[in-house]
Backbone of each chain as nested JSON, in Angstrom:
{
  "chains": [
    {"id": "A", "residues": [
      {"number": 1, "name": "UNK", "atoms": {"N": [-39.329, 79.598, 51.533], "CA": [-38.874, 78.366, 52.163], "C": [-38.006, 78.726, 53.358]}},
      {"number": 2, "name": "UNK", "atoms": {"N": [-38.661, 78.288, 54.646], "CA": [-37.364, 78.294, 55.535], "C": [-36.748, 77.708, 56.031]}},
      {"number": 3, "name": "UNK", "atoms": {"N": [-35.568, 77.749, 56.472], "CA": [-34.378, 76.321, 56.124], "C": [-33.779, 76.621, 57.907]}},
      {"number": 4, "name": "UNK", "atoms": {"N": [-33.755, 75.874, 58.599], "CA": [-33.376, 75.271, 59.982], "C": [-31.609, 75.349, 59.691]}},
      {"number": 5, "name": "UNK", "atoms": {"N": [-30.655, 75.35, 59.696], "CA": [-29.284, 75.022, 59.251], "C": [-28.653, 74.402, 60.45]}},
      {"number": 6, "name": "UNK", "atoms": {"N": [-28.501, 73.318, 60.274], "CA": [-27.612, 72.758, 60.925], "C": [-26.346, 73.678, 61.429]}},
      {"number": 7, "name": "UNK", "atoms": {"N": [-25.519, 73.192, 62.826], "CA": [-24.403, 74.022, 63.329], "C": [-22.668, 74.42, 62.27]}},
      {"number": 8, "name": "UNK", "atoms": {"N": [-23.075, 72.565, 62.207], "CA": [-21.859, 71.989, 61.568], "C": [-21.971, 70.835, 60.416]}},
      {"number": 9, "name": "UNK", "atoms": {"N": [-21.161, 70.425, 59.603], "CA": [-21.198, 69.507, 58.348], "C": [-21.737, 68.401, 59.449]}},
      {"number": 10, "name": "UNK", "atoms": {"N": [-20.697, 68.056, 60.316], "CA": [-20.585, 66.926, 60.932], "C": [-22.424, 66.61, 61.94]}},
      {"number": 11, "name": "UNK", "atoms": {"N": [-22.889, 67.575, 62.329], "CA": [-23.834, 67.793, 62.894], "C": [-25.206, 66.967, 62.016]}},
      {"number": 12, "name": "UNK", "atoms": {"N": [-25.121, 68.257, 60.352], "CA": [-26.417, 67.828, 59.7], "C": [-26.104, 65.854, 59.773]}},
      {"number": 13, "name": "UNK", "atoms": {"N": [-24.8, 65.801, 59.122], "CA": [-24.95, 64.173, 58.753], "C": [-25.2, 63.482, 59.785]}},
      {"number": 14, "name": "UNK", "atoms": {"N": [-24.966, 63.616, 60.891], "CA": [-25.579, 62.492, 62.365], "C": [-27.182, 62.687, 62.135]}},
      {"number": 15, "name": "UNK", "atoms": {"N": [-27.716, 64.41, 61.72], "CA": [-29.361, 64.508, 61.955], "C": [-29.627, 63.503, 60.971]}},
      {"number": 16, "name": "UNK", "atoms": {"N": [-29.401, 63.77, 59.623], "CA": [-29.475, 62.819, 58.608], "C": [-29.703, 61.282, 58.817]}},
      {"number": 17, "name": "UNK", "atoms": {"N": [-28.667, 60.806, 59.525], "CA": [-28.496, 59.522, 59.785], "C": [-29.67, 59.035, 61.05]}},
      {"number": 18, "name": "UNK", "atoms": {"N": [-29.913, 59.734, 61.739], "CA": [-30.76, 59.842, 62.852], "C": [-32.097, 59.821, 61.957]}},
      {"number": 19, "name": "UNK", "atoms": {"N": [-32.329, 60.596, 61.182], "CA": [-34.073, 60.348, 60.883], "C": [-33.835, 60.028, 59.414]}},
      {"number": 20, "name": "UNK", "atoms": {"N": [-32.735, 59.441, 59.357], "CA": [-32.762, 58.178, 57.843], "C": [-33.698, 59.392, 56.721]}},
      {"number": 21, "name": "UNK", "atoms": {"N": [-33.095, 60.701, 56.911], "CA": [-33.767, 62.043, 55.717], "C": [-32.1, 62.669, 55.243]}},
      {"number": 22, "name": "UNK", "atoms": {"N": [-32.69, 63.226, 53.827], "CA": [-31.63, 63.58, 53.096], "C": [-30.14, 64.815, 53.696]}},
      {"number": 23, "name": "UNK", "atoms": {"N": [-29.413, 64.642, 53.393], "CA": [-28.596, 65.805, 53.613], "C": [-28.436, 66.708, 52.597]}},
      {"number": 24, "name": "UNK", "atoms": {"N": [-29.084, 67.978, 53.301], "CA": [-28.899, 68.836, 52.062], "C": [-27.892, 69.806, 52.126]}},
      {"number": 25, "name": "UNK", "atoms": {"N": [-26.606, 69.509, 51.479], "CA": [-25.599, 71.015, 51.569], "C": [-25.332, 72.204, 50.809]}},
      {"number": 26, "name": "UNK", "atoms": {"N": [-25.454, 73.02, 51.404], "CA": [-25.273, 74.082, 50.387], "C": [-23.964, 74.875, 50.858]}},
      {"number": 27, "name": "UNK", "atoms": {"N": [-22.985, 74.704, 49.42], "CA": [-21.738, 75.428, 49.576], "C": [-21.492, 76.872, 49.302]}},
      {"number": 28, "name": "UNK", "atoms": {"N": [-20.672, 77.868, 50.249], "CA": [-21.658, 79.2, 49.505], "C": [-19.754, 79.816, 50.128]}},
      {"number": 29, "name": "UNK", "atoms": {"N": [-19.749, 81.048, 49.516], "CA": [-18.518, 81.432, 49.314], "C": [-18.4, 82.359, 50.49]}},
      {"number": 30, "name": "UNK", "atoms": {"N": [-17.951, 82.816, 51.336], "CA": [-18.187, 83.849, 52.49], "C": [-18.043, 85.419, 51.881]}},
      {"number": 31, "name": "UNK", "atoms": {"N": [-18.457, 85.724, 51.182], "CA": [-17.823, 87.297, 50.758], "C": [-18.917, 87.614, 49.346]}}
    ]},
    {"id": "B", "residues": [
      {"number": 1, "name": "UNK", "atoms": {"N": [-38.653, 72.304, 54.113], "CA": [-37.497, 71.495, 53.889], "C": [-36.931, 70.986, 54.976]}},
      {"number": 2, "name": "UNK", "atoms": {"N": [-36.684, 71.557, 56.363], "CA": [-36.5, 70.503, 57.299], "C": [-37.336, 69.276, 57.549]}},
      {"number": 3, "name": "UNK", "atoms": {"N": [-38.767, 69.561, 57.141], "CA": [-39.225, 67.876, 57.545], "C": [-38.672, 67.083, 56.084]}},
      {"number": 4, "name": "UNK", "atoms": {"N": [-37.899, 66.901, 55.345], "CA": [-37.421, 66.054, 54.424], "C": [-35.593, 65.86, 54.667]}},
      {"number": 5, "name": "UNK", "atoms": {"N": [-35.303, 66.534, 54.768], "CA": [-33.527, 67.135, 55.275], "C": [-33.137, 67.708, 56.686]}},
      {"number": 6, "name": "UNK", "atoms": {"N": [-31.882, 67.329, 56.446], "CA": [-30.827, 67.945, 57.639], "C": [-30.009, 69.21, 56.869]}},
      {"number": 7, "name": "UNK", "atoms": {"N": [-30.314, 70.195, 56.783], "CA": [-29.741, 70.921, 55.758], "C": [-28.416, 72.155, 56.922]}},
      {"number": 8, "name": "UNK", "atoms": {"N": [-27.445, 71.89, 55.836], "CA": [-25.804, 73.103, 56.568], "C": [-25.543, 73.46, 55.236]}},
      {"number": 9, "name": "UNK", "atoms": {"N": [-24.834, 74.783, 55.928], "CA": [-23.871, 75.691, 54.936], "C": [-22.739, 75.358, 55.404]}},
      {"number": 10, "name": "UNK", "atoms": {"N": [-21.925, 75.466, 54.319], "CA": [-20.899, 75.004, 54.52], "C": [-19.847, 76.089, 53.498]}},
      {"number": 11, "name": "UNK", "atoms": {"N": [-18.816, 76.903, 53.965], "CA": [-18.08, 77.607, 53.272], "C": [-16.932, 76.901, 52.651]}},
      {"number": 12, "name": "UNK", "atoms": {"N": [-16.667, 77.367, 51.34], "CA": [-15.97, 76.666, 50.353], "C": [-13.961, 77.058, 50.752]}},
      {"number": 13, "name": "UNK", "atoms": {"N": [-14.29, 77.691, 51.443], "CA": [-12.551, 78.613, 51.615], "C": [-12.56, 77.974, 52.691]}},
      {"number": 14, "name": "UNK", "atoms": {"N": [-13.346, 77.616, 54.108], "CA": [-12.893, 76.682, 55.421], "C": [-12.925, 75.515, 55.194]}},
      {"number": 15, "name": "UNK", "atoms": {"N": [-13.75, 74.741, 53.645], "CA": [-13.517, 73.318, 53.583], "C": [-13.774, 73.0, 52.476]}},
      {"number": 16, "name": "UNK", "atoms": {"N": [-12.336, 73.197, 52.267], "CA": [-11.408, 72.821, 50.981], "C": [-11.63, 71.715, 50.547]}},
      {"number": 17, "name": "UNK", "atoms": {"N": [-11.252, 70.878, 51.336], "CA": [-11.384, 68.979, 51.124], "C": [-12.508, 68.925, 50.801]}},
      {"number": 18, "name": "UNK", "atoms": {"N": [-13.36, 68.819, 51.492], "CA": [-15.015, 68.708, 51.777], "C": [-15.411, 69.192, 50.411]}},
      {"number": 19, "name": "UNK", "atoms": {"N": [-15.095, 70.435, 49.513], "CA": [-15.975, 70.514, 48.681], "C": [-15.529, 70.394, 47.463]}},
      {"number": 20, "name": "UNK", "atoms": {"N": [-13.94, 69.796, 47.317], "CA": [-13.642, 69.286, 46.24], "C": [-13.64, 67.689, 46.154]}},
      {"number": 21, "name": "UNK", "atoms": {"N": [-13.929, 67.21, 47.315], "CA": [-14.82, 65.655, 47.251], "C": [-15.89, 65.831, 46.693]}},
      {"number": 22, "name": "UNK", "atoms": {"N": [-16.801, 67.085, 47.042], "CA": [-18.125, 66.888, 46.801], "C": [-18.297, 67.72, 45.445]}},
      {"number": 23, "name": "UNK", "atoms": {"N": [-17.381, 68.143, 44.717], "CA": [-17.221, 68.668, 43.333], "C": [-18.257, 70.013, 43.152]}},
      {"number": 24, "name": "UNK", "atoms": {"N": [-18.04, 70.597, 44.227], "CA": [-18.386, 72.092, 44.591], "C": [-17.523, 72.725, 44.278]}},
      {"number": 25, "name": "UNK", "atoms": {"N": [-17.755, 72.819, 43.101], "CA": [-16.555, 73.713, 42.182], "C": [-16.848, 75.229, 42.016]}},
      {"number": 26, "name": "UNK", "atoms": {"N": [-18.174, 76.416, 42.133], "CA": [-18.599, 77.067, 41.901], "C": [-19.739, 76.961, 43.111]}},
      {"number": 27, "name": "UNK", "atoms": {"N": [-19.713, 78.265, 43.445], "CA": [-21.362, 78.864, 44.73], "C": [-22.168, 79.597, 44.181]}},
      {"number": 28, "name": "UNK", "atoms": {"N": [-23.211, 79.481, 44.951], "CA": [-23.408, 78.16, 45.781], "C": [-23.947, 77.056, 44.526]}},
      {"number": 29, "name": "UNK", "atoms": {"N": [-23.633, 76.261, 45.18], "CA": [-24.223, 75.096, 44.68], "C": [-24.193, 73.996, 46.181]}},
      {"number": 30, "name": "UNK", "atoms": {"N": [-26.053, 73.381, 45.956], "CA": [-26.599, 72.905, 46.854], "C": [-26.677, 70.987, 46.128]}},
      {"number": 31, "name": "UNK", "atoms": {"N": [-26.506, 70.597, 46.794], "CA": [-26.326, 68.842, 46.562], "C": [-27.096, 68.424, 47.737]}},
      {"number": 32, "name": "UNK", "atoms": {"N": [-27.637, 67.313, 47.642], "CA": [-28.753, 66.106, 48.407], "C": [-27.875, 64.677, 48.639]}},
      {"number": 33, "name": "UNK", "atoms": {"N": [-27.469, 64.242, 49.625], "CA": [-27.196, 63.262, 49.938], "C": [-27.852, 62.386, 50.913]}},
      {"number": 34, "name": "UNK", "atoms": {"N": [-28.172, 61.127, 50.694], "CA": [-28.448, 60.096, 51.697], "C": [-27.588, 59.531, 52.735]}},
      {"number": 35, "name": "UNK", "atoms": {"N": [-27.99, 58.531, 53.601], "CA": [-27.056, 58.639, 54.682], "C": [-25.765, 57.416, 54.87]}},
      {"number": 36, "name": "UNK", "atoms": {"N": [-25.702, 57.023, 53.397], "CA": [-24.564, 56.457, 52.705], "C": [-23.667, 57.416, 51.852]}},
      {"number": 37, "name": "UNK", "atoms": {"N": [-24.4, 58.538, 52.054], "CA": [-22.922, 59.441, 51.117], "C": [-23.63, 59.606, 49.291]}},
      {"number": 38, "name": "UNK", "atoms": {"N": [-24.248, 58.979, 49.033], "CA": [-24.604, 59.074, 47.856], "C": [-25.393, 60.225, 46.945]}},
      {"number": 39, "name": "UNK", "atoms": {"N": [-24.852, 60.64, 46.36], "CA": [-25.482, 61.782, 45.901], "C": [-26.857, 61.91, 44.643]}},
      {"number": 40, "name": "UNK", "atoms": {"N": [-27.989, 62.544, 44.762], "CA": [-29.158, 61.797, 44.372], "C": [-29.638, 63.825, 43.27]}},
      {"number": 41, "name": "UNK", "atoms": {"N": [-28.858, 64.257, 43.989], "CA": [-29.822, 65.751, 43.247], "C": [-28.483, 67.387, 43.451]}},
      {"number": 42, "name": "UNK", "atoms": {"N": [-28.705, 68.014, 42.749], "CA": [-27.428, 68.981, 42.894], "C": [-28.062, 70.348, 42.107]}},
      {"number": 43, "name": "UNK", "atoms": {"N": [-27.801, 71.196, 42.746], "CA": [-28.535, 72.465, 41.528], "C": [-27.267, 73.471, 41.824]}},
      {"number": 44, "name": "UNK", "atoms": {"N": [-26.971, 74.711, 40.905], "CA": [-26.63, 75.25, 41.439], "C": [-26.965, 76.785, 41.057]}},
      {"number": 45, "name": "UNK", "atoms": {"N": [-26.728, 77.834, 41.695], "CA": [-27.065, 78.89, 41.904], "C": [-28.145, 79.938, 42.648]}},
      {"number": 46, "name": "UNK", "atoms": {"N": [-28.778, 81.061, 42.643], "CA": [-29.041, 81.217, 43.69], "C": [-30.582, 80.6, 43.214]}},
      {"number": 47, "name": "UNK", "atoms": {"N": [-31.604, 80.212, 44.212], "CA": [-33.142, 80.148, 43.578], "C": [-34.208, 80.982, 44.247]}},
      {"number": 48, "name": "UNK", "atoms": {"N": [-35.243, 81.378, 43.917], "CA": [-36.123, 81.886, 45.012], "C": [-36.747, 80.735, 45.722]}},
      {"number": 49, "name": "UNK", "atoms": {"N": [-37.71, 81.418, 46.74], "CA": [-37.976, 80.089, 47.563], "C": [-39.305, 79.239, 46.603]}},
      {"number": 50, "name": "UNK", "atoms": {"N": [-39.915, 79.1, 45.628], "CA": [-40.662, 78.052, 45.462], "C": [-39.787, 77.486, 44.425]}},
      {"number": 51, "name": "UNK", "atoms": {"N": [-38.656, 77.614, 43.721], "CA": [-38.337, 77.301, 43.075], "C": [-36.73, 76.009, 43.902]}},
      {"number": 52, "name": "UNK", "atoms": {"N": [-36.65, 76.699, 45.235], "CA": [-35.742, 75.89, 45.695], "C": [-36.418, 74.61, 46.609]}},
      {"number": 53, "name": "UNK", "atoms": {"N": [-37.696, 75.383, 47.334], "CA": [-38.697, 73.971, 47.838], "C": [-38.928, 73.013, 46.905]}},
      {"number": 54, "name": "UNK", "atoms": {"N": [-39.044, 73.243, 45.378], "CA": [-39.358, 72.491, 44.066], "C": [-38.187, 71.467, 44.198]}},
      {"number": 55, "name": "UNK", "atoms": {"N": [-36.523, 72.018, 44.369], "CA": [-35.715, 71.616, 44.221], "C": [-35.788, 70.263, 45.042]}},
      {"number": 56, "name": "UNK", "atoms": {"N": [-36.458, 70.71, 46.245], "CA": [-36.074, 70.032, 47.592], "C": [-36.682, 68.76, 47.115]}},
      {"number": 57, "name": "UNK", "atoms": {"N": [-38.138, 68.528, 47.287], "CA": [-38.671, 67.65, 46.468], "C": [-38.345, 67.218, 45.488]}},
      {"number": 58, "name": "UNK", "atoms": {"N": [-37.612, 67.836, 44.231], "CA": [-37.468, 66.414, 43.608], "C": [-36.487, 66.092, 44.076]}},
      {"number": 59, "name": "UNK", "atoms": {"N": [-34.977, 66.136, 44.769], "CA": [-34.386, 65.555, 45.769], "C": [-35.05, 64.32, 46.138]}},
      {"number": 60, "name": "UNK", "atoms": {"N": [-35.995, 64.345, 46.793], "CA": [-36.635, 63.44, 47.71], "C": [-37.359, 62.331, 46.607]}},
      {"number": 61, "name": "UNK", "atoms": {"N": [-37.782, 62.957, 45.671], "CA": [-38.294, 61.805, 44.653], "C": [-37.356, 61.359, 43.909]}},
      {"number": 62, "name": "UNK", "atoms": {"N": [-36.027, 61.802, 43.563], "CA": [-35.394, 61.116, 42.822], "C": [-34.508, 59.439, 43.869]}},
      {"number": 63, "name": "UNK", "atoms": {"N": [-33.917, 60.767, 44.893], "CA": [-33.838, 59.475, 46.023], "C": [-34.62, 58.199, 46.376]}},
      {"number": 64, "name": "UNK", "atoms": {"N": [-36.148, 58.825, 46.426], "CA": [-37.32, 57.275, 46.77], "C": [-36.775, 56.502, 45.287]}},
      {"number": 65, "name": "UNK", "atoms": {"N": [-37.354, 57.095, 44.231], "CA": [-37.564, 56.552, 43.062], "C": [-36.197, 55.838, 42.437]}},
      {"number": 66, "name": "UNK", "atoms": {"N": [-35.256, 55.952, 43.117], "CA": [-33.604, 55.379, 42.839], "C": [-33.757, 53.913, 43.653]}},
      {"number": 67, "name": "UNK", "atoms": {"N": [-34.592, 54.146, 45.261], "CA": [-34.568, 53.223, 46.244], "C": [-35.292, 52.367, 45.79]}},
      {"number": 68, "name": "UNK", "atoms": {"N": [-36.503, 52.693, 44.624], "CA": [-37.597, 51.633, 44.882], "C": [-38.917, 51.931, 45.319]}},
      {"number": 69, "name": "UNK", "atoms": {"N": [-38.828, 53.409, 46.14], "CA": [-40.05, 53.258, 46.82], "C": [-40.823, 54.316, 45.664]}},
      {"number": 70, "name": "UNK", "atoms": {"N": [-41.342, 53.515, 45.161], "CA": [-42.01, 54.209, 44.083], "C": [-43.31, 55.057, 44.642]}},
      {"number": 71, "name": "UNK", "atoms": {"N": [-44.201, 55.078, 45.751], "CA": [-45.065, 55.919, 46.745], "C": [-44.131, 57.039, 46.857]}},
      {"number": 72, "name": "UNK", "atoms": {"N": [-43.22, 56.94, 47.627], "CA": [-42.806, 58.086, 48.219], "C": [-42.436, 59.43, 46.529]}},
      {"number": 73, "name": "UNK", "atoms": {"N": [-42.071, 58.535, 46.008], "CA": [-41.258, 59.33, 45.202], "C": [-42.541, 60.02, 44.221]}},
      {"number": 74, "name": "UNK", "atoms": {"N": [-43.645, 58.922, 44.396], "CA": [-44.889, 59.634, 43.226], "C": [-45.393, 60.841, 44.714]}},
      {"number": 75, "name": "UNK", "atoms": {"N": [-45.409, 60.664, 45.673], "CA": [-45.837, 62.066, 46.234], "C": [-44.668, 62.989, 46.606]}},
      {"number": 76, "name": "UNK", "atoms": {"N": [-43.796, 62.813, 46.225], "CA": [-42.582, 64.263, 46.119], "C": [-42.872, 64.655, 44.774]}},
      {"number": 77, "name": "UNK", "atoms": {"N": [-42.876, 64.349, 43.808], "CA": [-43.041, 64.632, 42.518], "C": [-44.479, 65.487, 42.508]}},
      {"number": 78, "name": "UNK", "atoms": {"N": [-45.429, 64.557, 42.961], "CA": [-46.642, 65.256, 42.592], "C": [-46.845, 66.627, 43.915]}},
      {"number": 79, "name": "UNK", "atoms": {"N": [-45.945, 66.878, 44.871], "CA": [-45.916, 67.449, 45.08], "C": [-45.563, 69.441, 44.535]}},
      {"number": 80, "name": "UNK", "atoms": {"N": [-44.622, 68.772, 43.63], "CA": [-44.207, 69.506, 43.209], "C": [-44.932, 69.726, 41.711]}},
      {"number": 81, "name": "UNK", "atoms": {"N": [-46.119, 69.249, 41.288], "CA": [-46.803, 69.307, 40.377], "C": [-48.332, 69.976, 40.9]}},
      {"number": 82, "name": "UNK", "atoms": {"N": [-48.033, 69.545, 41.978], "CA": [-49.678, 70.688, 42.872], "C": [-49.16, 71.935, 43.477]}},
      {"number": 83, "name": "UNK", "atoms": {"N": [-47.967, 71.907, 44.182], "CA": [-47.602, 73.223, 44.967], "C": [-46.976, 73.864, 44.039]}},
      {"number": 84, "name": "UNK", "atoms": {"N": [-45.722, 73.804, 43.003], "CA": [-45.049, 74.442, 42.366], "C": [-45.053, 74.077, 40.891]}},
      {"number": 85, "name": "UNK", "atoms": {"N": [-46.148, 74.337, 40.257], "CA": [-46.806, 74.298, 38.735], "C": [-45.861, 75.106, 38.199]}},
      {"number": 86, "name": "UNK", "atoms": {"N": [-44.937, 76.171, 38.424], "CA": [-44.518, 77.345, 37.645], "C": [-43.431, 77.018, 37.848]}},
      {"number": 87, "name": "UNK", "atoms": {"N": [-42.053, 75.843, 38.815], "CA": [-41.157, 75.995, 38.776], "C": [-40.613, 75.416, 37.395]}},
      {"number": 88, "name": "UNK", "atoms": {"N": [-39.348, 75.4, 37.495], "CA": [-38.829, 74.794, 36.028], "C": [-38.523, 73.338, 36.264]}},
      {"number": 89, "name": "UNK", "atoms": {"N": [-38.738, 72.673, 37.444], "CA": [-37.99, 71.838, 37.042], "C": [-39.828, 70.575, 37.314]}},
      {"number": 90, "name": "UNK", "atoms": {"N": [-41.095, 71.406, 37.286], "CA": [-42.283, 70.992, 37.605], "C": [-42.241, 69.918, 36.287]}},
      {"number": 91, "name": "UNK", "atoms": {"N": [-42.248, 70.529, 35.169], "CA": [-42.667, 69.778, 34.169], "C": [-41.786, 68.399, 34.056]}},
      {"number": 92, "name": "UNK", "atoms": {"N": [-40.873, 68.092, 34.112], "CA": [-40.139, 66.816, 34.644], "C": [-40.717, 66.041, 35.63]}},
      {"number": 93, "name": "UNK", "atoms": {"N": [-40.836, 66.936, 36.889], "CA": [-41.587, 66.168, 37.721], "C": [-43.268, 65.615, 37.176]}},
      {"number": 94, "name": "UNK", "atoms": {"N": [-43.748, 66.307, 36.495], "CA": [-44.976, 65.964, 36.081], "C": [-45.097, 64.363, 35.293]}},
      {"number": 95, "name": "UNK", "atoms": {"N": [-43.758, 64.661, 34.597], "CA": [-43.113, 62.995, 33.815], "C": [-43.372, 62.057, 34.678]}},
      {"number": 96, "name": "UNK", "atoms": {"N": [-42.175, 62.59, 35.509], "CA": [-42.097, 60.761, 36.702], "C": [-43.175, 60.678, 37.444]}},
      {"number": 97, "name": "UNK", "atoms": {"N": [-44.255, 61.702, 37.623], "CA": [-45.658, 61.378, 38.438], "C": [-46.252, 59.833, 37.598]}},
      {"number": 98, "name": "UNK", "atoms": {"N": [-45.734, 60.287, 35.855], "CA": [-46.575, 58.941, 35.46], "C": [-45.663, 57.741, 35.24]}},
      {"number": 99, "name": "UNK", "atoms": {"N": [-44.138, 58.198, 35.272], "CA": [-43.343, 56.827, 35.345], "C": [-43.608, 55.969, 36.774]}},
      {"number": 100, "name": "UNK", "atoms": {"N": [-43.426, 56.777, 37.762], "CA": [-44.254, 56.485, 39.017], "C": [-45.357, 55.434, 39.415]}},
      {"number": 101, "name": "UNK", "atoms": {"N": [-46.436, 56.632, 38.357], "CA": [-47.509, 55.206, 38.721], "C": [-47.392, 54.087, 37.584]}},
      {"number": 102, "name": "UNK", "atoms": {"N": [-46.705, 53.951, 36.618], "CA": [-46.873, 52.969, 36.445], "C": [-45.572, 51.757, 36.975]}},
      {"number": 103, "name": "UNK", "atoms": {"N": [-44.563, 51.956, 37.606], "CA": [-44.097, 51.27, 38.262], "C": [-44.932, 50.963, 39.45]}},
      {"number": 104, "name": "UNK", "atoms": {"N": [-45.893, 51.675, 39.553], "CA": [-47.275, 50.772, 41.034], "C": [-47.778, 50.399, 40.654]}},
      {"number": 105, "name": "UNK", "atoms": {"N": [-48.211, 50.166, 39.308], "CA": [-49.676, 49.722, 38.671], "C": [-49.23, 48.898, 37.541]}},
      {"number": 106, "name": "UNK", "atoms": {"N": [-48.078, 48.644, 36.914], "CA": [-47.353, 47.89, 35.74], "C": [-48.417, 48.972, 34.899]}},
      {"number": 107, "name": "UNK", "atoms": {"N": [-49.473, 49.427, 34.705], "CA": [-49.789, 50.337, 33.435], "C": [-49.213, 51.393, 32.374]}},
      {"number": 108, "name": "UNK", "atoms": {"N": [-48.757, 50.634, 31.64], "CA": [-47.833, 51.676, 30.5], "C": [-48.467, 52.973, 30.088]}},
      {"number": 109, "name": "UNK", "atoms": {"N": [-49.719, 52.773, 29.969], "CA": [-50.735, 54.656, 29.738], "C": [-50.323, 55.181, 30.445]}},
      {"number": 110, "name": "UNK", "atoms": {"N": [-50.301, 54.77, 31.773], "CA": [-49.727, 56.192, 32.657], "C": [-49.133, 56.976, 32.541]}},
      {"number": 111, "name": "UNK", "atoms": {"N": [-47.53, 56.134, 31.814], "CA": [-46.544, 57.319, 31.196], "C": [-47.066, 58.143, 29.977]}},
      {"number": 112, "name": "UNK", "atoms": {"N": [-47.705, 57.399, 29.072], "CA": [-48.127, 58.5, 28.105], "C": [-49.185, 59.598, 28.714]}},
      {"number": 113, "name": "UNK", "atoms": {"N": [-50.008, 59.182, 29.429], "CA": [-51.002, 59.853, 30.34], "C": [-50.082, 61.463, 30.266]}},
      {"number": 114, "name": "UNK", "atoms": {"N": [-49.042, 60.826, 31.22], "CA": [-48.212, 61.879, 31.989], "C": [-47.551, 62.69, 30.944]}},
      {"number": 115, "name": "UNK", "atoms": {"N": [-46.998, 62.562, 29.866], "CA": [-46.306, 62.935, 28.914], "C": [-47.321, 63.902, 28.26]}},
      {"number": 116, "name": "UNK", "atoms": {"N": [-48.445, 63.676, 27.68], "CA": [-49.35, 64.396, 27.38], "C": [-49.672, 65.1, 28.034]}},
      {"number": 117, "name": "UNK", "atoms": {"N": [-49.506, 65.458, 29.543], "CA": [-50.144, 66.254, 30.623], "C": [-48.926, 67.343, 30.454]}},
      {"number": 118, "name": "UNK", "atoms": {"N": [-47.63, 66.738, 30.428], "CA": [-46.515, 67.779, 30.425], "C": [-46.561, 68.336, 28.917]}},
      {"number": 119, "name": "UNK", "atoms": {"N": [-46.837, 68.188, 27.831], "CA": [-46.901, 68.842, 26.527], "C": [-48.226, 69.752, 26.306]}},
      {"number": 120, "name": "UNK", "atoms": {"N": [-49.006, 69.188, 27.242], "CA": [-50.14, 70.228, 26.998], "C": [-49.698, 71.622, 27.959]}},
      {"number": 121, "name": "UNK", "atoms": {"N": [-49.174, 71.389, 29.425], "CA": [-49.565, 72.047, 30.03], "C": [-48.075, 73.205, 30.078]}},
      {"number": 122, "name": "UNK", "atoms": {"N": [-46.689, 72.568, 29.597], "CA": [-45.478, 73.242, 29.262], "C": [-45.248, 73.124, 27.791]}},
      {"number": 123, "name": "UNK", "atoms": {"N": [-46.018, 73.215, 26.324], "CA": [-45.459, 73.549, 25.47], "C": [-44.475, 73.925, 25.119]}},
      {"number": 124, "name": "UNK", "atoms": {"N": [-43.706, 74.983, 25.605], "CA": [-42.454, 75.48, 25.235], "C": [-41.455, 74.682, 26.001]}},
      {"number": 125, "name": "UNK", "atoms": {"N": [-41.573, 74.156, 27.281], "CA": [-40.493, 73.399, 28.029], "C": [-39.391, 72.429, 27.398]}},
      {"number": 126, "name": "UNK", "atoms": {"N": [-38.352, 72.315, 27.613], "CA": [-37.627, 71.67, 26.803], "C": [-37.772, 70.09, 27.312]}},
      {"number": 127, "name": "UNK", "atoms": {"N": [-38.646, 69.5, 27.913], "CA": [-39.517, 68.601, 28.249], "C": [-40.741, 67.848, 27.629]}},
      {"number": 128, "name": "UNK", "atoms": {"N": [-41.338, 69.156, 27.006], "CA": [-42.384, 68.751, 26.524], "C": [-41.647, 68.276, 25.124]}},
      {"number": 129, "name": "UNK", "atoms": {"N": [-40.359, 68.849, 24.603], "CA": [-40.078, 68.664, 23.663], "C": [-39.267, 66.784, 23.989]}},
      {"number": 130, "name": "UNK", "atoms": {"N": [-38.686, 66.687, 24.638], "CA": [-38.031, 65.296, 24.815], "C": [-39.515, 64.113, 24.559]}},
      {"number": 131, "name": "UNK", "atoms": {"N": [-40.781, 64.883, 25.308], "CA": [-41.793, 63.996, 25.47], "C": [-42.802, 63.872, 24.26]}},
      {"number": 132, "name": "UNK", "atoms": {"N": [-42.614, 64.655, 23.537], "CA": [-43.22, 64.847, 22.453], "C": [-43.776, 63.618, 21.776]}},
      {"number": 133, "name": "UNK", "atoms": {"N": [-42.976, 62.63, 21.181], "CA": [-43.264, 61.455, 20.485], "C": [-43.484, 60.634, 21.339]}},
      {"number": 134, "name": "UNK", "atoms": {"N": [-43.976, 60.782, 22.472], "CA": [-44.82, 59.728, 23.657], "C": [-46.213, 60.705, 23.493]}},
      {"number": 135, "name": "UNK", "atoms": {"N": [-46.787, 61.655, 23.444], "CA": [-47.533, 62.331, 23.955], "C": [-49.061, 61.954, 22.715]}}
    ]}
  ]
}
């Protein structure tokens, strides 16, 4: 699966809102 | 998964707030939201990729199938019942393929249809076992 990633939180949710499609987040630990 | 989502990473140590709103208590863990904030699907840990495309989809069918749109949600599901037969979370989806159609069709067989399809085809699944006395 390959996954596009948005820049920023704030970013995916405008794409989201823009093509009325899910937000998918994935929280991940840096280390 | 981009044609269904807007998908970000998001680190748990730069946003603190952010992921104890979103009860990202442990990483990763991946959550599905709509564009009211509402949260529809959540897994967590790491997956390989047919098992996280599986994920993605039912995301998308639990969301339709919450909304109403009972189409959309019978082809995320059955998506994930033609492309990803082997993931774990297929045999569930195989369920709501027939809760699905029969919310399009008012036909109650469907669900047993479907129930029998998941006991024949996941025996051991802990699915087939919930579905058992429908099947």
């Amino acid at each position: 699966v390959a996954i596009a990633w948005e820049a920023s939180y704030g970013a995916a949710v405008t794409k989201a809102k823009q093509r009325s499609c899910l937000l998918m987040v994935e929280f991940f630990s840096p280390h | 998964v981009n044609a269904h989502t807007a998908a970000v990473k998001v680190s748990v140590l730069e946003n603190r707030d952010l992921s104890k709103r979103l009860r990202a208590f442990w990483t990763p863990t991946i959550l599905f939201l709509d564009a009211d904030g509402q949260e529809h699907h959540r897994f967590m840990g790491f997956l390989p990729p047919d098992e996280y495309g599986a994920q993605v989809q039912f995301a998308r069918g639990r969301e339709a199938f919450i909304k109403g749109n009972h189409q959309a949600a019978l082809d995320a599901y059955q998506t994930i019942a033609e492309r990803y037969p082997q993931t774990d979370c297929a045999p569930e989806a195989l369920y709501w393929t027939g809760v699905c159609r029969f919310k399009l069709t008012k036909e109650e067989p469907k669900i047993y249809e479907a129930c029998r399809e998941v006991v024949k085809r996941y025996p051991n699944h802990l699915w087939a076992k919930k579905l058992g006395f429908l099947a």
